[in-house]
N, C-alpha and C positions, 0 to 999 in steps of 0.2 A: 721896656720889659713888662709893663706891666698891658700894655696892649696884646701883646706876644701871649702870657700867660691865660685874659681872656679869652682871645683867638683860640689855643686850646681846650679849655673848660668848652668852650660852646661847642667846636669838634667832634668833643669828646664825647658829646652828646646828644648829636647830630648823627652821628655816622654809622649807629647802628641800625638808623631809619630804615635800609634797606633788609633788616631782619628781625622784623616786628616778631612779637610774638603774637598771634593769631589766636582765634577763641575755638576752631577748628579744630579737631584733632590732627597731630600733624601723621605723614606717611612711615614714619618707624615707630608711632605706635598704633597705628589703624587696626591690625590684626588681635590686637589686646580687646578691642571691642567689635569688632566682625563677631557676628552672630552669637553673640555675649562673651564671645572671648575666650580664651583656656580656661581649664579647673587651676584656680591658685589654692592647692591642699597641704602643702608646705604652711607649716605655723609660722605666724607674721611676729619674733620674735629677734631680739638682738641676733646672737647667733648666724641666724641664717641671714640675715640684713648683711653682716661682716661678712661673709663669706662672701656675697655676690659683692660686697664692694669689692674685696681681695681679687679676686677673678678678673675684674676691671682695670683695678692700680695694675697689676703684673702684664696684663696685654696691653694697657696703654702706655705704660713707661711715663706719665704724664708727672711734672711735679705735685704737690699739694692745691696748689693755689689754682694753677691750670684744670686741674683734674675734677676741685669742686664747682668750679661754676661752668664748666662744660656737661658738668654730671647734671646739675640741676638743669641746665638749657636744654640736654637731652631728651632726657627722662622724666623730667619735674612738669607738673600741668596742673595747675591747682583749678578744683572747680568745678570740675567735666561733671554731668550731670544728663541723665537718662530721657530726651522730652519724652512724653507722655503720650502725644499723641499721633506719634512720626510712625513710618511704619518702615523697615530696610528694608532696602535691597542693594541692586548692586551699585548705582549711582546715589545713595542716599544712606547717610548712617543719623542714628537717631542718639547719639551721642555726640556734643560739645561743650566748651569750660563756658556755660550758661551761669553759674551760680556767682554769690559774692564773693569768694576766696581769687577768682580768676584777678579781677582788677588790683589788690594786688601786689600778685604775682607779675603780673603785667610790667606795675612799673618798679618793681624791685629789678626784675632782669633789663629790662629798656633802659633804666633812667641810673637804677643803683649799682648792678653787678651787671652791666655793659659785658656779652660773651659772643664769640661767635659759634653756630655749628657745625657740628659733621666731625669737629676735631676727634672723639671719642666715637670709633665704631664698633658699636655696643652688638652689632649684629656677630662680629666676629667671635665675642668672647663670651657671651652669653646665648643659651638656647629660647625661644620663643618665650616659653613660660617662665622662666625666669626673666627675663627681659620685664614683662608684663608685670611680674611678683616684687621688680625694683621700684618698676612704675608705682605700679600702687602702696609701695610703703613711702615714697617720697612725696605722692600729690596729695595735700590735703584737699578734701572732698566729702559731701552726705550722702550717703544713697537715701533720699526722701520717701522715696515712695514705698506703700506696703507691699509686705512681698507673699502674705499669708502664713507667717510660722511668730505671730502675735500673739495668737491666743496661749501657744506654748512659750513664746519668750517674754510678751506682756501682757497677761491677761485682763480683760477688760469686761465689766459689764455690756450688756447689749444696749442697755436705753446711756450708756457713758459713750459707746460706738457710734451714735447715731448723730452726737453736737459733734464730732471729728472733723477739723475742715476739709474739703473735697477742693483740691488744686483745679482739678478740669471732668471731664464728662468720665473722664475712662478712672481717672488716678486718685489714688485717696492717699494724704500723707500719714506714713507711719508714726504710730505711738512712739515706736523704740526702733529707728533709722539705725544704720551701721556708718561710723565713722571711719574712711579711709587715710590712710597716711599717715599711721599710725603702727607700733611697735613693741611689745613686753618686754620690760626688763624689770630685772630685781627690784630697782629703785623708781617704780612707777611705769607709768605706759607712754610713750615720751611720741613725737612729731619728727622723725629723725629729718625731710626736708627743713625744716625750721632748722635745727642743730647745721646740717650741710651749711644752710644759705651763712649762716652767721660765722661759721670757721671760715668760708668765701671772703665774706666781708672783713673778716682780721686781718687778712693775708692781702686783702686788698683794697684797705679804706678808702673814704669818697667822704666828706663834706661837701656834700651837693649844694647850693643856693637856691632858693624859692626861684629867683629871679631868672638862673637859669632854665631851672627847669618849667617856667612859663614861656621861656622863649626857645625852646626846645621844640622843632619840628617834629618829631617824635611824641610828643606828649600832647602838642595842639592837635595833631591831626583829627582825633576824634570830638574834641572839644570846641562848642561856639565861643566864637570871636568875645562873643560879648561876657561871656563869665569868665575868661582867662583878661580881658580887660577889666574887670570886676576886682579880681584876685591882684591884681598889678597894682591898682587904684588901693585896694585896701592895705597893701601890705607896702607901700613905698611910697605913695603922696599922700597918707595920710597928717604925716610930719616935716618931708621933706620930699622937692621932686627928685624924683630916681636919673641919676646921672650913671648915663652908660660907660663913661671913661672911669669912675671913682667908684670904685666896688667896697670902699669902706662900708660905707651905710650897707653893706651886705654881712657884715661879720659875725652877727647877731641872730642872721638868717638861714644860719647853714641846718640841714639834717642829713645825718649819720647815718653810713646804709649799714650800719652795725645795727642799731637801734629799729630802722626799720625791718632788717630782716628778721628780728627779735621780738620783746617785748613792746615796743612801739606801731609796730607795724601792725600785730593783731588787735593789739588796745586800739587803734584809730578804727579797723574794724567795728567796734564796739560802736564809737562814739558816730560812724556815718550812719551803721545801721539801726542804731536804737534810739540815739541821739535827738533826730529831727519827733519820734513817738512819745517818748516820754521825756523830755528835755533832760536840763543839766540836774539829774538828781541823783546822788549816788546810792540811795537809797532804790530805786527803779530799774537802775543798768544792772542786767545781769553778766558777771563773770564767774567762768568755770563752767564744769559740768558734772552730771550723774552719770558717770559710764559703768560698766560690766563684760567681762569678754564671753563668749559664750562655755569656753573651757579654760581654766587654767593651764591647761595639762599641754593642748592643742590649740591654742590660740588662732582663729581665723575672722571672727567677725566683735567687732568690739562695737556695743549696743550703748545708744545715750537714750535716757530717761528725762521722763519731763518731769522739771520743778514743779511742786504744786497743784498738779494734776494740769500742768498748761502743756501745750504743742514742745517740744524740745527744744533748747536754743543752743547754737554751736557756732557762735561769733568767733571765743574766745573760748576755749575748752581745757580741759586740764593736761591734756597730754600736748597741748600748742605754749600752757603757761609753763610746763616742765623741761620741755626742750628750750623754750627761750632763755629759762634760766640760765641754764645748762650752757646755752650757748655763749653767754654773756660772759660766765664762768671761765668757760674755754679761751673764751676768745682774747679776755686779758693776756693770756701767758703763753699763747701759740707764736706769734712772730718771735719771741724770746726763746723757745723751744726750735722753732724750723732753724731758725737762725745759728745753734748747735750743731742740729743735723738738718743740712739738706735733705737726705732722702729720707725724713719722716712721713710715714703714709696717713690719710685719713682713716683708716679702718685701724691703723693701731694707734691714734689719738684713742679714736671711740671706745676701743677695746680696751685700753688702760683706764680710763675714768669711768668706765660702767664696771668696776673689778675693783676688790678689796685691796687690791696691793698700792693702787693708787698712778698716777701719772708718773713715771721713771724718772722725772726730768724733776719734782715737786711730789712727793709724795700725799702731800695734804691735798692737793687735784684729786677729788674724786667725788664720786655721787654719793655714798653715804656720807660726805661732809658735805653735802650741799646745803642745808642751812646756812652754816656757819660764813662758809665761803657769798652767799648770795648777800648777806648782811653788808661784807665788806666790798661789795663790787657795786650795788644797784643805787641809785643814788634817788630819789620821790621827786624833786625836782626837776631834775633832768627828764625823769622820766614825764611827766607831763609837759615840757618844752617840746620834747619828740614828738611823742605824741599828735600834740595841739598841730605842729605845723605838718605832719605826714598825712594828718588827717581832713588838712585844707585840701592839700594837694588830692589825696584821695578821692575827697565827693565830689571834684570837677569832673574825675573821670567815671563817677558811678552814679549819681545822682544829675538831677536838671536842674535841681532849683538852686539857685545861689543862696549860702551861709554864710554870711559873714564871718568876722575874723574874732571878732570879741566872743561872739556867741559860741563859735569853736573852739577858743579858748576854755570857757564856760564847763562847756559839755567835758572837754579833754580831763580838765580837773577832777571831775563828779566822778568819770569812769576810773581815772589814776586811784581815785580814795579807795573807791569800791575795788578795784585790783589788791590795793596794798590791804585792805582788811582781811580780805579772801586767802593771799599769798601764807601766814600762818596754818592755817589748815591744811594748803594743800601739801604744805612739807611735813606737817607733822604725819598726815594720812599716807603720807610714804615713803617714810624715813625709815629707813633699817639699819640699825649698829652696824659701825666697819667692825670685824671679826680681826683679831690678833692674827690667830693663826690662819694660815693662807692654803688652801685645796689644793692636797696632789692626785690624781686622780690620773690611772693608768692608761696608756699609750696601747691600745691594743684594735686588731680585727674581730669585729664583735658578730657573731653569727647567733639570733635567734629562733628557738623553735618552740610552738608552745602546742598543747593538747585542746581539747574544745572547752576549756571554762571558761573563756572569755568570748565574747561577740568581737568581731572586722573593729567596728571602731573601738574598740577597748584595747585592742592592738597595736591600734594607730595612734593611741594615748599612750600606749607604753612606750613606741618606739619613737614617740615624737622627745617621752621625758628622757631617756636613758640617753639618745644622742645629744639633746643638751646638757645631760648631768656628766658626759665623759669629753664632753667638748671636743666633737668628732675629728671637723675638719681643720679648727683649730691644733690638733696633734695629730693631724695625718693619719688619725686611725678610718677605720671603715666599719660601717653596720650592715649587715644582711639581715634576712627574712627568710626560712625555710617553712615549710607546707610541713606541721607535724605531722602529717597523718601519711600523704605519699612523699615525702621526699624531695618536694620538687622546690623550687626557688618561685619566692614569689615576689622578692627584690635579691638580686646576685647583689654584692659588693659595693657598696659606694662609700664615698666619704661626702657625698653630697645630698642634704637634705632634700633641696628642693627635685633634684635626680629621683630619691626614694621615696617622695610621695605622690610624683607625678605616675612614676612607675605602677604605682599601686588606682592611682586614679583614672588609669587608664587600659584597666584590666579588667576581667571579671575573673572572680574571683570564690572559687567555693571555701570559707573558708574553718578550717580541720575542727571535725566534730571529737577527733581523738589523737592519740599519742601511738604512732608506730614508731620505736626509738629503732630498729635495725634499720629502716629505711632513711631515719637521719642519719646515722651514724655509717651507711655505705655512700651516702651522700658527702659524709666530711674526705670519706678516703679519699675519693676521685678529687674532690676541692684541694685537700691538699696535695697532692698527687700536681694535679695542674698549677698551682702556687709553685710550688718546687720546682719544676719545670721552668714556671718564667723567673725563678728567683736565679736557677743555672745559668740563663740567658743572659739576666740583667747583670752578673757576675755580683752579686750579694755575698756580702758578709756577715751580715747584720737585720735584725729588722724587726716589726713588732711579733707578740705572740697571740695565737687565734685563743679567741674565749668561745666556746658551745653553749647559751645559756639555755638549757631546758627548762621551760616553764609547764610545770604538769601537776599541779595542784589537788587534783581530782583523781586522774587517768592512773593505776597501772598496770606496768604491761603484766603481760598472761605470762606463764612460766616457757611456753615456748617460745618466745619475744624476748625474753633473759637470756636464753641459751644462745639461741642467734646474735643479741647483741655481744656478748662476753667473747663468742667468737669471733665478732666484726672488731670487737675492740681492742682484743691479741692483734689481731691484725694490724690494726691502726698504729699499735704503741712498738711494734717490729719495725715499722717503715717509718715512720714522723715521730718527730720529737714537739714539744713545748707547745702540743695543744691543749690547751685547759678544758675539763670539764666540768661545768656550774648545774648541780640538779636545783628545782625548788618546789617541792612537797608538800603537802601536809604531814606526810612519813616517806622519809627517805632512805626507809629501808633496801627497799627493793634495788633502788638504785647505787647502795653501797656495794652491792656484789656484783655489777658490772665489769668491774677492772679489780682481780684481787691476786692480779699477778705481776704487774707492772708498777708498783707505788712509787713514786715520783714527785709528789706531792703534787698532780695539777690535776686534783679533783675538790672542788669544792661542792658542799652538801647545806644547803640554804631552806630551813624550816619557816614554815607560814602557820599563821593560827587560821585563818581561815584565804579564797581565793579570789576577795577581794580586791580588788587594783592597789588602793590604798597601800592593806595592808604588806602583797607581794613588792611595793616599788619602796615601801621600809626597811623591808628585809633585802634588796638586793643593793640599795644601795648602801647599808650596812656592811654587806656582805662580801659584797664585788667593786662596788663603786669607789669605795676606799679604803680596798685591800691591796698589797703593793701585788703584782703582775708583772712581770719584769719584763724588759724585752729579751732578746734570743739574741746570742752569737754561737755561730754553727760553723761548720766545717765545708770543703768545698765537695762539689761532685766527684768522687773517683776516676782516675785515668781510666778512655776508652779508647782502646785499638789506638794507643801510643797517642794519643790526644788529652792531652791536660787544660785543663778547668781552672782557671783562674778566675782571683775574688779582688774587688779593690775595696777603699779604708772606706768604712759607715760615717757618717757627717750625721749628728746630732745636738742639739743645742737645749741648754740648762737656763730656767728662768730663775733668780736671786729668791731663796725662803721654799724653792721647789728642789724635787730631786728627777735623776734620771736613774733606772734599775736596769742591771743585762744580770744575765744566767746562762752560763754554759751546759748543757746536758752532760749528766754523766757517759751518754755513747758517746761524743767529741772528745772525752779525757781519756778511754780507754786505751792499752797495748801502745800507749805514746810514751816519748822517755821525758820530752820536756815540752809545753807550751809556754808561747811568748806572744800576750798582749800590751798592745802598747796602745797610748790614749794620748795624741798631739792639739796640745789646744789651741786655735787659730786667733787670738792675739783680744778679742774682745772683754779681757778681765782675768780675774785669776778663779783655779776649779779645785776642787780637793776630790780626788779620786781613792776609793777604799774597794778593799778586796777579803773576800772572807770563802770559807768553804761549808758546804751543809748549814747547821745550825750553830755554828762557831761562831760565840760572841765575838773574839779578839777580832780585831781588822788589819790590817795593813794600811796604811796610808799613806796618802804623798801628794802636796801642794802642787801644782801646775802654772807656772805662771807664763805667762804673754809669750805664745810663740816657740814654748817648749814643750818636751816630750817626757814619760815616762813610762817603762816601762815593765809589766807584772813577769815574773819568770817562774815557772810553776812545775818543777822537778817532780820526777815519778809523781804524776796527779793519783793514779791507782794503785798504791802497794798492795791490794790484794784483789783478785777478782770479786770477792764480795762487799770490799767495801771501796765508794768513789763516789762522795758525796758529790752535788756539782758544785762549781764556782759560781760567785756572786761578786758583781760590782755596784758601786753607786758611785751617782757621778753629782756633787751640790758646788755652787755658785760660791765664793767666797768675796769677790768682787767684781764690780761689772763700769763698764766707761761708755755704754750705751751706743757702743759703736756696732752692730749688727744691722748689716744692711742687704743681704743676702736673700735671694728670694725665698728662701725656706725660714728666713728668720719671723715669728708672730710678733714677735716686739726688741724695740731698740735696745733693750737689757738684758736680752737671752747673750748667754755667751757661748761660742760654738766650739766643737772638738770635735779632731776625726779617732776613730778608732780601726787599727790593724792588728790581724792574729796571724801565726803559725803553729804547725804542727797537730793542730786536730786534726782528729782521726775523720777520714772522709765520709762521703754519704754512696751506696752501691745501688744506685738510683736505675740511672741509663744502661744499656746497651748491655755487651758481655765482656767486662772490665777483664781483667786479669787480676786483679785483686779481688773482686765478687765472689766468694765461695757457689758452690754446687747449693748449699743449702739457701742461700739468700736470691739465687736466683729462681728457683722453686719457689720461694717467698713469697719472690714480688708478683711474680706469675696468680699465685694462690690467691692473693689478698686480692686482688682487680678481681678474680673470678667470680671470688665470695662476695666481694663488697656490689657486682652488677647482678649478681643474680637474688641477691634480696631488695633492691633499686626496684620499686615500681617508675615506669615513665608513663 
């Protein structure tokens, strides 16, 4: 048995020899670096990270375990580095994992998380630039060299420019290089490959043997005979000869690709590369770094500063110390968790513990209790056993000179001290209080238009904050971009970041030196106009509500641009219901008498003290961001020419501490005798649904438990033509059994519900109904004519 057992360990470790991993750029990501590659203008922030995992998990159907270390074999390439003095073309890229991060990566995938490729075809489910934007938040990597925007990002004396070292003839290294594989979150700027490799590693430990991995063909190949017999000598006849039948004397020698993919693995980094320069002092070894993103707002290039007026050092960095933690953290309590639920995904680990509500499964899981919890996980000891022996094994395959074993020891300790002293600051420097109360932030289609106070990028800062502050794709909503001046689209609809910044980075772009609101406002008609159309299609019942945010700070219109809109906007509120409209001002007068015939409540009026970025992203997410916005339940298309319009039940799903809001238009209640909504919850926990009308405190309520239904019955909704307030629901979480496994479900604790109506009052949209009046067919006729002929194209 126990011959049998070795025979596999060595196998096991053997057999991946046929799919080294290469220092080459491999052929699915060549085109990331062909002729420098796409614009990646999508902010390198959690968010959009989740979002491209999500896209992955649901095309690849892959378990957890499967899915992370095929993600990193894929996608993952730590290292790649620009030569300096290569020149492309078409048989030559001047791009490969040159630098020290590659080694390793190397043998973390070879030796520790053993994967094969091709399993995950990333080409299928991902577009080019994204693809490229995965790449690069997963491969840690420097871009070394200066790129010439120093003097604006690190300024420097001329006679301080002149002692700079010069790499080669052509290349001078940067003061303030840009760290790749790297990510913003609330709770610091984290290394999410690091986080991936070590939830791998939980899901699929490995106590490797020194002795193995010397005797591993895979590992020897690059390495002389004579330092892996060096390493052999020093690590097993120093006390005793190494009997290949009796793997005791190995017991002592194992390292944990947990620890390697982690805190050990970059710490050994430390101790190859600093280690043999300044020996074992921990006072000499630098860990951590000075970094800075260039934007908060827009995150794309995150700059390291040099200690002490010296070159930069990025062994061990802060956003590699943060994710290690992190990972360590995770990694405790994930097999315990998968083991709950099978189909827990990676992106909704991540998304739960970078969130105040905490991990479902353990609530105290989460990144603002990362102190606490690092305290009780990381052990000082251990962590320099790891270390010391990851870090033998390490400089065989990156250095020439043999180090001994004592003296690696040595070294391992100095850097552990210097880690653990460091480790203090860096949690305190980015620690933020868990918050009690938990963010509900509305479900909606968000279309903005703004006037000329702001510059293109100041824009792109708005629109990169608002879709992380409403958590786009996370709640299925969508953000557009409208040309305030002619009307035209300069991102149509997405719910996808990286979709709406490539869109933009791959345009020109004039963009609006003014506010013409009749041309947005004939712009929304035709949008909703074609929304309605596909919603008849898709047979909807249900869905979010459009938000119009006009940002006009400065602009307003002339009095014949009020007339035309007031007219565009009668229009608009005859045919479509539950489009909200957001003005924001410095006086919002002008735009209170846009609509002073339809009040409905879905105008909001949002004042600014000045046109500031600042100060407008205060006031709107005061204003809009955490105001309740309800979704829409509507009525179906009217019968045409004896053809009936059917709707089927809406599927929406409730997070525990969150709410979900609908709203019936008063058009749907009108000339009806009774409406009957019913709300069936599909078995994940129990839901408390409440019903109210107008501004009517009282509720109606009624528990929902597992697999039942209830439902609202709403007698003469309008006792009089003047008054018909609309209806309002909420729908809140009472209990959840984390069972949500549904591809629309964000997390294992949402608990889902369908919802079915009858008897509202139709829509006379299509064709020439028999229920249509003479007057609403003129209408709809009138309103398309108005709303194209004030349409600049």
């Amino acid at each position: 048995m126990k011959e049998l057992l070795f025979f596999v360990l060595i196998c096991a470790l053997a057999s991946p020899s046929e799919e080294a991993i290469l220092s080459s750029v491999p052929p699915l990501l060549l085109d990331c670096y062909r002729r420098g590659g796409p614009d990646l203008a999508a902010p390198h922030r959690l968010d959009v990270f989740l979002s491209l995992l999500r896209r992955l998990e649901l095309s690849s159907r892959l378990d957890m375990r499967l899915f992370s270390t095929t993600l990193l074999r894929s996608l993952r390439l730590d290292g790649i580095e620009e030569s300096p003095n290569t020149i492309e073309s078409d048989y030559v890229l001047p791009f490969r994992a040159s630098a020290f991060q590659f080694h390793k990566y190397k043998l973390l995938m070879e030796v520790f998380l053993p994967s094969q490729p091709d399993i995950l075809n990333v080409d299928e489910s991902l577009t080019l630039i994204e693809k490229c934007l995965l790449h690069k938040m997963l491969s840690s990597t420097v871009q070394p060299w200066e790129r010439g925007d120093e003097n604006e990002v690190c300024p420097l004396s001329a006679q301080r420019r002149q002692t700079m070292t010069r790499q080669s003839a052509n290349r001078i290294n940067s003061r303030c290089p840009i760290e790749d594989g790297v990510i913003k979150t609330e709770w610091g700027t984290i290394s999410p490959g690091t986080l991936v490799a070590a939830l791998a590693s939980a899901l699929e430990p490995q106590q490797v043997t020194i002795s193995d991995i010397l005797k591993a063909d895979i590992f020897k190949e690059e390495i002389s005979q004579a330092m892996v017999d060096s390493a052999m000598e020093d690590w097993y006849t120093e006390h005793e000869e190494f009997d290949i039948d009796d793997q005791s004397s190995d017991t002592n020698n194992n390292i944990s690709n947990l620890w390697v993919a982690t805190l050990a693995g970059d710490l050994a980094e430390v101790v190859v590369n600093q280690g043999p320069l300044v020996g074992a002092s921990e006072h000499r070894m630098l860990v951590g770094s000075s970094n800075r993103w260039n934007d908060t707002l827009l995150p794309r290039d995150y700059y390291l500063f040099p200690p002490n007026g010296t070159l930069p050092n990025w062994h061990f960095t802060d956003a590699e110390i943060l994710a290690g933690i992190d990972g360590l953290i995770l990694a405790n309590y994930l097999p315990t968790w998968v083991g709950q639920r099978r189909s827990l995904g990676l992106s909704q680990v991540l998304d739960m513990y970078y969130s105040n509500e905490g991990v479902s499964f353990n609530t105290t899981v989460r990144a603002c209790n990362r102190h606490a919890l690092y305290a009780s996980i990381v052990n000082g000891s251990q962590l320099i056993r790891e270390t010391s022996r990851f870090a033998h094994m390490l400089s065989l395959q990156q250095i020439t000179v043999y180090i001994p074993r004592k003296e690696m020891e040595r070294m391992s300790e100095a850097a552990a001290t210097a880690f653990m002293n460091y480790v203090p600051t860096i949690l305190r420097n980015n620690h933020q209080e868990c918050r009690i109360t938990f963010s509900d932030v509305p479900s909606i289609d968000l279309i903005v238009a703004t006037d000329g106070s702001w510059t293109g990028y100041e824009i792109e800062q708005f629109m990169s904050w608002i879709g992380n502050a409403l958590e786009v794709e996370a709640h299925s909503s969508t953000i557009a971009l409208l040309h305030g001046n002619n009307g035209r689209w300069i991102v149509s609809p997405t719910s996808n970041l990286t979709s709406f910044y490539s869109t933009i980075s791959n345009s020109t772009i004039e963009w609006p030196n003014r506010l013409n609101l009749p041309n947005v406002i004939s712009r929304i008609i035709q949008h909703s106009r074609n929304s309605t159309l596909e919603e008849i299609a898709a047979m909807a019942s249900a869905g979010h509500s459009t938000v119009v945010l006009i940002i006009s700070p400065t602009d307003r219109p002339s009095s014949e641009e009020l007339e035309q809109s007031r007219v565009l906007m009668q229009s608009l509120r005859r045919s479509f219901f539950d489009i909200y409209f957001a003005y924001v001002a410095l006086d919002t007068t002008d735009f209170q008498n846009v609509n002073n015939e339809y009040l409905d409540y879905s105008e909001l009026f949002i004042t600014v003290n000045s046109n500031a970025l600042a100060d407008v992203i205060d006031a709107i997410y005061t204003n809009l961001v955490k105001t309740d916005i309800p979704s829409r339940i509507f009525g179906s298309q009217c019968e045409v020419n004896g053809t009936e319009f059917m709707q089927v039940q809406y599927e929406d799903h409730v997070l525990p501490g969150r709410k979900q809001t609908y709203r019936i238009h008063p058009f749907y209640l009108k000339q009806q005798p009774i409406i009957h909504v019913q709300f069936r919850n599909d078995g994940q926990g129990q839901i408390l649904v409440c019903m109210w009308r107008g501004a009517d405190v009282s509720r109606i309520c009624q528990t929902i438990v597992e697999r039942e239904t209830y439902i609202v019955n709403i007698t003469d909704p309008c006792p009089s033509p003047g008054f018909c307030p609309p209806a309002h629901f909420i729908a809140t979480t009472i209990t959840t059994s984390n069972l949500c496994a549904h591809d629309q479900c964000r997390l294992p604790h949402q608990v889902g519900y369908y919802i079915q109506h009858s008897g509202l009052r139709c829509l006379p949209l299509l064709g020439s109904a028999a229920s249509v009046s003479p007057f609403w067919k003129a209408h709809i006729a009138l309103s398309l004519m108005v709303s194209l002929m004030y349409l600049t194209y």
